[in-house]
C-alpha positions as CSV (number, residue, x, y, z in Angstrom):
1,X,188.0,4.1,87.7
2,X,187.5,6.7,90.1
3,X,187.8,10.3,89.7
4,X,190.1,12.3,92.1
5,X,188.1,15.7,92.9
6,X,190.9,17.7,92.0
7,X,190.3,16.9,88.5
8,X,187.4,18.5,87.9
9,X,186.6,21.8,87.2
10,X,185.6,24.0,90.2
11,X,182.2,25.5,88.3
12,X,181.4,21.6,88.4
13,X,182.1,21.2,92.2
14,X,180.3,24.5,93.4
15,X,177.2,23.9,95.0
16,X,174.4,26.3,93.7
17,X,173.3,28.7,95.8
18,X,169.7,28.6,97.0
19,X,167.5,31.2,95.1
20,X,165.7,32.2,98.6
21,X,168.8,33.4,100.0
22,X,169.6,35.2,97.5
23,X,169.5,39.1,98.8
24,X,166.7,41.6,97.6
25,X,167.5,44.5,96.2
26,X,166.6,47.3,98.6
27,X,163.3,49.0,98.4
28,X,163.7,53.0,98.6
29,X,161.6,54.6,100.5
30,X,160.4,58.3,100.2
31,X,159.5,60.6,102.4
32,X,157.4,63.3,101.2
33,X,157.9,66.8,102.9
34,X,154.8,69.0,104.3
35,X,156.0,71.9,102.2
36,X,153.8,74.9,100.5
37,X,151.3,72.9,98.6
38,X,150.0,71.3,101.7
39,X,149.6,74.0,103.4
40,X,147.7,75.6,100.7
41,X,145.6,72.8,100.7
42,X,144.7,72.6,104.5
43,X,143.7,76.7,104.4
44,X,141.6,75.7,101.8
45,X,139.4,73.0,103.2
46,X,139.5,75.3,106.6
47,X,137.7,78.2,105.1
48,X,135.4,75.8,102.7
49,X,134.1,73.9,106.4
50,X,134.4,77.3,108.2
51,X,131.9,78.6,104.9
52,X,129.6,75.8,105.0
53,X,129.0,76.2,109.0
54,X,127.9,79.8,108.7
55,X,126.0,79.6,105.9
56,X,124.3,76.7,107.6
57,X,123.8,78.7,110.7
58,X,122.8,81.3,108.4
59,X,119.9,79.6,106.7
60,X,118.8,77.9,109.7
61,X,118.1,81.0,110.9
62,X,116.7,82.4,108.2
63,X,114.1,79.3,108.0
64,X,113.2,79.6,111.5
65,X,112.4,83.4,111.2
66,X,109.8,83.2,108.1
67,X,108.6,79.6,109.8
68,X,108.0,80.5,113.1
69,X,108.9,84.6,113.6
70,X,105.4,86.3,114.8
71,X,106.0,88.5,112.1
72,X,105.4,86.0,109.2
73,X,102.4,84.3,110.8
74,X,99.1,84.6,109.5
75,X,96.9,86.2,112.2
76,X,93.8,88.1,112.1
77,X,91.5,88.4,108.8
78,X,92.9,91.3,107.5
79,X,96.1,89.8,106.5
80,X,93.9,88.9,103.6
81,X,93.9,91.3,101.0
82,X,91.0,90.7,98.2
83,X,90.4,92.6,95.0
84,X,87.8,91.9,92.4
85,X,85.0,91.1,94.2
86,X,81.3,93.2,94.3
87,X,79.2,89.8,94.9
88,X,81.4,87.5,96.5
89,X,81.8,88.2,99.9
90,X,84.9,88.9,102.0
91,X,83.8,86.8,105.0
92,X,83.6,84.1,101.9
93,X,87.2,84.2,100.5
94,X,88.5,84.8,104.1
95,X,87.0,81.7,105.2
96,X,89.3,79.9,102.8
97,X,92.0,80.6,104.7
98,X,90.8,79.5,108.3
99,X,93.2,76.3,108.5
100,X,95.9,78.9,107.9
101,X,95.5,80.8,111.2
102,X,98.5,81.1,113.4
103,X,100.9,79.2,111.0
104,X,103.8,81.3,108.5
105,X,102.1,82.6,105.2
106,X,105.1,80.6,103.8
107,X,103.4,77.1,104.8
108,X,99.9,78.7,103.2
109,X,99.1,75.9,100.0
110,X,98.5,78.5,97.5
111,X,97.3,76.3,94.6
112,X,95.0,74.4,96.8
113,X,93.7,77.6,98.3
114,X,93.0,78.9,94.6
115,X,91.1,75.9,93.5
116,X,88.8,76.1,96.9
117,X,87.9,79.9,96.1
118,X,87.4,78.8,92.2
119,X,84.9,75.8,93.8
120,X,82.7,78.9,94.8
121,X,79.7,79.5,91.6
122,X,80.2,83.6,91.5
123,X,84.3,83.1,90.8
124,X,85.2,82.5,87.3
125,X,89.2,83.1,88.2
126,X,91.2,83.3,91.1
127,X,95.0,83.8,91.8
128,X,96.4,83.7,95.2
129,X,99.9,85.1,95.8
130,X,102.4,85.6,99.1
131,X,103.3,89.3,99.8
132,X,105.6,89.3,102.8
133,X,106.2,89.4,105.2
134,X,102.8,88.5,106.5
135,X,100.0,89.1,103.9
136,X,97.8,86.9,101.6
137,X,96.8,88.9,98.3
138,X,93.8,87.3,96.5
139,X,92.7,88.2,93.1
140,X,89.1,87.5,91.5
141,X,87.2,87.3,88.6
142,X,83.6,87.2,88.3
143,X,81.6,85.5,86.9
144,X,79.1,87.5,84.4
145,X,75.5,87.0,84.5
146,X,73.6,87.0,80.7
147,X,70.1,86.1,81.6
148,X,67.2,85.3,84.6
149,X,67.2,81.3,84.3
150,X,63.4,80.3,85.5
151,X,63.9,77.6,88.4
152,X,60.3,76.5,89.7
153,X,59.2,79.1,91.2
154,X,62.5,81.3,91.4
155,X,64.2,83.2,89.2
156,X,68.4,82.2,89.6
157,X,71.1,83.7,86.9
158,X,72.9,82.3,84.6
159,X,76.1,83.4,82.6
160,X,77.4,82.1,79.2
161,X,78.7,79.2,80.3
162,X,75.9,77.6,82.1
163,X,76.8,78.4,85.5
164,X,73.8,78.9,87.6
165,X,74.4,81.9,90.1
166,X,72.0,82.5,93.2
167,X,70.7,86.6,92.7
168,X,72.5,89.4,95.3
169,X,69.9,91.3,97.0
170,X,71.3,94.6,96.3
171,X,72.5,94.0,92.4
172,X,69.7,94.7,89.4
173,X,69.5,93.1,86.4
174,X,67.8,93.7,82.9
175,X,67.7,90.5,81.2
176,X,65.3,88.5,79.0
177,X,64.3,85.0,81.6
178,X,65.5,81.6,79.9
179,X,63.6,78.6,80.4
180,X,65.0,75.1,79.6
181,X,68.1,74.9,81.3
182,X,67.5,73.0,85.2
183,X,71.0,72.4,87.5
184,X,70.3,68.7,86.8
185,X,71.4,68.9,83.3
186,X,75.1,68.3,82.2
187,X,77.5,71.9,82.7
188,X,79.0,70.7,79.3
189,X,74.6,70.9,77.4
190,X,74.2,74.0,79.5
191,X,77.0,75.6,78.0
192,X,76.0,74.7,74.5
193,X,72.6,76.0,75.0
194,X,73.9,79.1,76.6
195,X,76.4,80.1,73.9
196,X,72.9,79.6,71.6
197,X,71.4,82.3,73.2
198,X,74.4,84.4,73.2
199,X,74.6,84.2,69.8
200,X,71.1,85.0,69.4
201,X,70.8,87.9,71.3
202,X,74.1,89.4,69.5
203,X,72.5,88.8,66.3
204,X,69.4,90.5,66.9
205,X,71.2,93.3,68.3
206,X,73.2,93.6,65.2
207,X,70.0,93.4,63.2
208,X,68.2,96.1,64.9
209,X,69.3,98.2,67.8
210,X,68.4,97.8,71.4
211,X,66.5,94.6,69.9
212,X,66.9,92.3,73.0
213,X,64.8,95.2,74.9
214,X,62.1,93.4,73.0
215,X,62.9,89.5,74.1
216,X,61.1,88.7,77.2
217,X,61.5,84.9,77.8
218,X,64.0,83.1,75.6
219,X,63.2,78.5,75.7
220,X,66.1,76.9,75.4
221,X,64.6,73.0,75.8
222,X,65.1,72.6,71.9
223,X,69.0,72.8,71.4
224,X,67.9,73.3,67.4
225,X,64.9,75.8,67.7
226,X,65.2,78.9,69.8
227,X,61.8,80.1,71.2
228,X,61.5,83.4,72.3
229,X,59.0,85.3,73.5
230,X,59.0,89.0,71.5
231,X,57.1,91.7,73.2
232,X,56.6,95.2,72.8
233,X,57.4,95.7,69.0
234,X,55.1,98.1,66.8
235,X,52.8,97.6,63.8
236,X,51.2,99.7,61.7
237,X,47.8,99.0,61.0
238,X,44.9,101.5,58.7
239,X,47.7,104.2,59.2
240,X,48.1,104.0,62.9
241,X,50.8,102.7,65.3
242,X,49.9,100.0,67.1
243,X,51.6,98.1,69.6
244,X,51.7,94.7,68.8
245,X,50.7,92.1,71.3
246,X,53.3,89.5,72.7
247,X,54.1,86.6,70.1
248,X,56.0,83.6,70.2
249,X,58.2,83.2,67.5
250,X,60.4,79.8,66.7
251,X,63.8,81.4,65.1
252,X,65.6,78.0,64.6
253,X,69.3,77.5,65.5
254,X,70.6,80.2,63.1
255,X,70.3,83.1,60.7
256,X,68.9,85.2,63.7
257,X,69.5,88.6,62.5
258,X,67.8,88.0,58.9
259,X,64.6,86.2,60.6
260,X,64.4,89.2,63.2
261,X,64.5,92.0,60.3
262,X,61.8,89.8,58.2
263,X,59.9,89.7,61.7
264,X,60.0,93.2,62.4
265,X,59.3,94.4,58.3
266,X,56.2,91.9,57.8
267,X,54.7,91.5,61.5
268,X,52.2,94.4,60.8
269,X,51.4,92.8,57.4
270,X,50.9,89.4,59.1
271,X,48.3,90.7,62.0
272,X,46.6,92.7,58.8
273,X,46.0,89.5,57.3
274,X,45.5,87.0,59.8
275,X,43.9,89.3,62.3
276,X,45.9,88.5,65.4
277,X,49.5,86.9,65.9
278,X,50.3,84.5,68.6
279,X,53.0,83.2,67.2
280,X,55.3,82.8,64.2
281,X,57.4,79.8,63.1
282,X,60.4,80.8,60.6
283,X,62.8,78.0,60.9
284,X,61.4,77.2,57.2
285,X,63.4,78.5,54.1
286,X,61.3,80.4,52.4
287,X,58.0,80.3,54.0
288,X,56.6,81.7,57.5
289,X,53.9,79.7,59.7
290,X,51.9,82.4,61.2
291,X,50.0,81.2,64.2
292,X,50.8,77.2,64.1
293,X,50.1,77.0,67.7
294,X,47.0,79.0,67.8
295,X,43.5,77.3,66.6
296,X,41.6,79.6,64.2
297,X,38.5,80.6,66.7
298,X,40.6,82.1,68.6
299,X,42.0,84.8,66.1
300,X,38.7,85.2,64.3
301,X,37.8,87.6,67.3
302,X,40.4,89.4,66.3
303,X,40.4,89.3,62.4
304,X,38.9,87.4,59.2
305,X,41.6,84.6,59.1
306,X,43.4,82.4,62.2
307,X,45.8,81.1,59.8
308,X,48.2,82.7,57.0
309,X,51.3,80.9,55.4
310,X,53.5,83.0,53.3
């Protein structure tokens, strides 16, 4: 049975409406106002550019004046200043600096400078500083000769570390000559040897005064047995002074100061009984070896016995 239209409901006979033409609710759409803030804001940025372009200009100019100003350039030799030195020459240290000429004392390497000056055998220490506007200042410390060190037939120097140092002309020294040391040897056995005789000389000293004025030649070739040469020290002998010929005595690699008193105390004893003394070995605990290296005809010249152990 068919069904008239007008009975049915009206929701029923409504066509639904498509969803795409359904209307959008309207977007709102702000517009923001160049007020206060903004303003604030531009200044800002404005004086932070107009800042960074002067200081710019600033430092570039400031750069190109200690780079490339005649004032800061390194000229003429006595731009260098140098303290500290009596042996090492001026013309020495200045030539250092040669690659510098004409450039700013800014661009001057200082460290590398320093270690080049150090390279040279009379500088223990060296600092190198920039005094502006234009001036090098160069500080030394030398190095401190202890002894003559035998070379062939030349006589070098040598301080406590084992640096060997060529002799000024116009400088004089008093020292006792060490043998046993060559430039071919390790720095590291040079130093050991050379703190060795340091510390026998100070003991001596210490022992007797102005003792090392009686140490002539000091051999180092045995690290354990220092052999020096003793000259010049006096004996008594049937009530008279005498002075005592040059001997050779071994002092071992310690107790320096007792050895040299017993030394001093019983050498005129010794050459009593022996006759002569050449030389005297007292690395031995309790006992001294008078003349080891000498045969016995050659002391009996001299005296009744060539050899005497006590």
């Amino acid at each position: 049975m068919p069904i008239e239209p007008e009975a049915l409901a009206p929701e029923i006979l409504a066509e639904p409406e498509p969803r795409y033409l359904r209307r959008q609710k309207p977007v709102e759409i702000r517009r923001r106002r160049f007020g206060r803030r903004s303003l604030q804001s531009l200044r800002r940025w404005f004086v932070i550019t107009v800042s960074t372009l002067v200081g710019g200009a600033a430092l570039y100019a400031t750069l190109h004046f200690f780079l490339f100003s005649p004032r800061v350039l390194l000229l003429t030799p006595d731009q260098v200043v140098i303290t500290g030195n009596h042996y090492v020459t001026r013309r020495a240290i200045v030539e250092k600096f040669r690659p510098d000429r004409g450039h700013s004392v800014l661009l001057v390497p200082l460290d590398a400078r320093r270690k080049a000056i150090e390279e040279m055998p009379w500088v223990e220490q060296a600092s190198v500083e920039r005094v502006l506007p234009n001036r090098i200042r160069v500080d030394l410390t030398e190095r401190a000769p202890i002894a003559f060190l035998r070379l062939g037939p030349e006589l070098a120097l040598v301080d406590g570390t084992g640096v060997i140092l060529e002799r000024p002309p116009d400088a004089e020294y008093h020292f006792p000559v060490v043998t046993g040391i060559t430039e071919a040897m390790p720095r590291e056995q040079r130093e050991q040897r050379m703190r060795l005789y340091a510390q026998f000389m100070k003991e001596i000293d210490a022992a007797r005064p102005a003792a090392p004025d009686f140490i002539s030649e000091v051999d180092l070739s045995d690290e354990k047995d220092v052999r020096a040469i003793v000259d010049g020290l006096s004996t008594v002998t049937s009530g008279a002074v005498r002075d005592q010929d040059t001997v050779l005595v071994h002092f071992g690699e310690g107790d320096f100061a007792s050895k040299f008193r017993l030394l001093t105390e019983n050498l005129g004893q010794w050459r009593a009984s022996a006759g002569c003394v050449d030389s005297v070995d007292l690395r031995f605990a309790r006992q001294v070896v008078v003349n080891p290296e000498v045969s016995a005809t050659a002391c009996k010249a001299a005296g009744p016995e060539g050899d005497a152990k006590r």
